[in-house]
Structure formats: C-alpha cells, structure tokens
Wavefront OBJ file of the C-alpha trace (Angstrom):
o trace
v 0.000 0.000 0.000
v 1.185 3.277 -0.893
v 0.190 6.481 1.077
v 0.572 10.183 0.413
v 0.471 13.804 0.966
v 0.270 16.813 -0.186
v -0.251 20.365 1.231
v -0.614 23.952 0.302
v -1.822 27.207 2.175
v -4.123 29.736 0.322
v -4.596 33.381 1.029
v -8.077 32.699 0.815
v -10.944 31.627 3.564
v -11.607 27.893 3.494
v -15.000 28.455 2.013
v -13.715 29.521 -1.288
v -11.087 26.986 -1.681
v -13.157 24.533 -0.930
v -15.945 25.972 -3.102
v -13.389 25.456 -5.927
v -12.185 21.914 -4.985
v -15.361 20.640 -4.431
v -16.212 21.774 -8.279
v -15.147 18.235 -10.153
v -13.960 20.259 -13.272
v -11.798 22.398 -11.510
v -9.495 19.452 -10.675
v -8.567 19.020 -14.680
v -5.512 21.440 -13.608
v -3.985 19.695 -10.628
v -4.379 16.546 -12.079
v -3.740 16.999 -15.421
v -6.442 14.670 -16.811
v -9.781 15.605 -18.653
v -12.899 15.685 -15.684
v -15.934 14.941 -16.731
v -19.193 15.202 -14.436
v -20.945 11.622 -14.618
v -23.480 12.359 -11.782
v -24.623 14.557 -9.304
v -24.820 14.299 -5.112
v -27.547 12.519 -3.653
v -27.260 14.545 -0.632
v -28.756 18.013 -2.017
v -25.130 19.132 -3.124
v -24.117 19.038 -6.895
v -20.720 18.077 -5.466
v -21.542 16.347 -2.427
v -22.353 12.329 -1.485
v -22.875 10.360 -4.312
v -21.230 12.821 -7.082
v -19.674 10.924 -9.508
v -16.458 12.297 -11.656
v -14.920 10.642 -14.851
v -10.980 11.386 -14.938
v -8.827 10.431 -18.508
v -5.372 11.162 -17.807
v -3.300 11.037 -20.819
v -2.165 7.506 -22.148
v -3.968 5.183 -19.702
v -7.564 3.959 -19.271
v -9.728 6.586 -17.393
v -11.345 5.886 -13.996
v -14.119 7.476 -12.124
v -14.098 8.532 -8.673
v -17.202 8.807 -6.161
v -17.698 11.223 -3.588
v -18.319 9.409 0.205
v -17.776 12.678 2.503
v -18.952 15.402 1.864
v -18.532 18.405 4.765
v -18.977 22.283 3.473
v -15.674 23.823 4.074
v -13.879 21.007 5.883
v -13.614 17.486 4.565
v -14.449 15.992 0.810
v -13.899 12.089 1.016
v -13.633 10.263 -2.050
v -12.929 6.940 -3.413
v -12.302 4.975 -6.996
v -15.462 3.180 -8.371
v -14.863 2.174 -11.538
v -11.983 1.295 -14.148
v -8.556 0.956 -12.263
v -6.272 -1.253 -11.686
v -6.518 0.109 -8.167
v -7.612 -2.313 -5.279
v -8.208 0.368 -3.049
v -8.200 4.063 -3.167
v -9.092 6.788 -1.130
v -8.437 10.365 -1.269
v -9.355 12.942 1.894
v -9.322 16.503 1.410
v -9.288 18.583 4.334
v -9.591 22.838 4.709
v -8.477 24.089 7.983
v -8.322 28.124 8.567
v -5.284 29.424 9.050
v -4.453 32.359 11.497
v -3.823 34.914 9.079
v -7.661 33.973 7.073
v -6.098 32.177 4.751
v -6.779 28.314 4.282
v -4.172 25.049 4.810
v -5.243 22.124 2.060
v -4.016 18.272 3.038
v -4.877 15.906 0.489
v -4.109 12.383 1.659
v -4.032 9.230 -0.658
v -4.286 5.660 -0.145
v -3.810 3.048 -2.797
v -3.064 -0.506 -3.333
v -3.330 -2.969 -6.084
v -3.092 -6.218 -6.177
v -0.003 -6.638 -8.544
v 2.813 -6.000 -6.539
v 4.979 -2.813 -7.708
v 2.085 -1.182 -9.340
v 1.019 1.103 -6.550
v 4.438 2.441 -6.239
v 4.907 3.173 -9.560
v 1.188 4.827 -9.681
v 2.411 6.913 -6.429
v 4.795 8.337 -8.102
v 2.970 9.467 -11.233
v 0.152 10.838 -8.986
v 3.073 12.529 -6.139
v 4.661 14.024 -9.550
v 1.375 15.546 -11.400
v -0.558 16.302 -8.130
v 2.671 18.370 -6.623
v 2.989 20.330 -9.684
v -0.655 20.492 -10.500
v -1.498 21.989 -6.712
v 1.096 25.047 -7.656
v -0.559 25.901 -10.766
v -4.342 26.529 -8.792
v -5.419 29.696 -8.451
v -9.022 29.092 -6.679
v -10.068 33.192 -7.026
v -9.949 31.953 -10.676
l 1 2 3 4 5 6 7 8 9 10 11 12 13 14 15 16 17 18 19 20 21 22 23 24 25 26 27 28 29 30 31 32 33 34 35 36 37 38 39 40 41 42 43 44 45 46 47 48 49 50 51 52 53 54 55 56 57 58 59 60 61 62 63 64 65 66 67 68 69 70 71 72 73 74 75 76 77 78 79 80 81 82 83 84 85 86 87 88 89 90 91 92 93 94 95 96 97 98 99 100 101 102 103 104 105 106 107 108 109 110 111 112 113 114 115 116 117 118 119 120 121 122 123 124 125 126 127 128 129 130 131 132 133 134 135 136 137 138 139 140 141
C-alpha cells in the first residue's frame, strides 16, 4: 500500500477553496487529466455524497471517482469506483483556517493494487502531477 500527501496554504478563507475543490472540473488542472461530471450528489449538493467524476489522464484507461464525505468547508472524502487497476483508493481533502484567514489544504491518498509494484509506480505518477498540478491553482480563478 502506498500512502501520500500533499499540502498547500491559500490566502483565501476555506470556504472559497473549498468551493473550488469541491467543483469536479476544476481538478482538470492539478491533475492533469480531462474531468468529466458523470453524476450529481444525492445529498442536495451538486458536489456532495454520491457525485460521480470521470478522470482520462493522458495515455492510460480513465477511472471514475465517487464522492463518500462530503462536509462544506472542511472534509471531501472520495474513493475509486470504476476502471482501475486500483484495489483500493481513497483520497481525503481537508480545509483548515489558518491564522492569518487564509486556508491550509491536506490531500491524503491511499492506494493498493493487487499486482505487486504497481502502486508504487502509480504513487509516483500521482506525487509528480498532483505536486505540480497543486502550484498551478489559483481558486479566485
């Protein structure tokens, strides 16, 4: 199993950058894949429980992701539900305020698969696009 991390602070409150993260499309960017929209929450939120988003990185299969937590300004839970080679995956995004206003994004991931050496080479693919990728978003945008 492979786990990772990534963080960045924003100068902006947590209910904007989550606002944007929460948006499925506005992921195309960090993760450097096409996002498609496949279905909306079944919780009242367009992006909340039950949201489903297509991803279709560049030369491999694409994959679709489901949304399992879903907590306005705080926490966005999701996990892969279709089209992987992934065993298990699960992705937690969490918003905390920072002193100064601003916002501090974690994003943790989980994977495994169940040919051994594949996760690790699919950690470092998503440690590589998702590090650069997090740089590049601008969530005033």
């Amino acid at each position: 199993m492979q786990n990772m991390s990534f963080e960045r602070n924003f100068d902006l409150p947590p209910d904007q950058v989550f606002s944007y993260f929460a948006e499925h499309e506005n992921l195309e960017p960090v993760l450097g894949a096409k996002m498609t929209r496949i279905s909306d929450g079944t919780d009242g939120n367009r992006n909340g429980v039950g949201s489903v988003r297509g991803i279709k990185p560049p030369f491999v299969p694409g994959f679709e992701e489901t949304i399992t937590v879903y907590e306005p300004n705080d926490l966005i839970v999701y996990t892969v539900t279709k089209g992987t080679p992934l065993n298990h995956h699960l992705g937690e995004v969490t918003f905390t305020p920072t002193a100064d206003g601003g916002t501090h994004l974690l994003w943790k991931i989980e994977i495994d698969t169940a040919l051994p050496g594949l996760d690790f080479v699919i950690a470092q693919a998503l440690k590589m696009t998702i590090s650069k990728g997090l740089k590049k978003v601008d969530p005033k945008a």
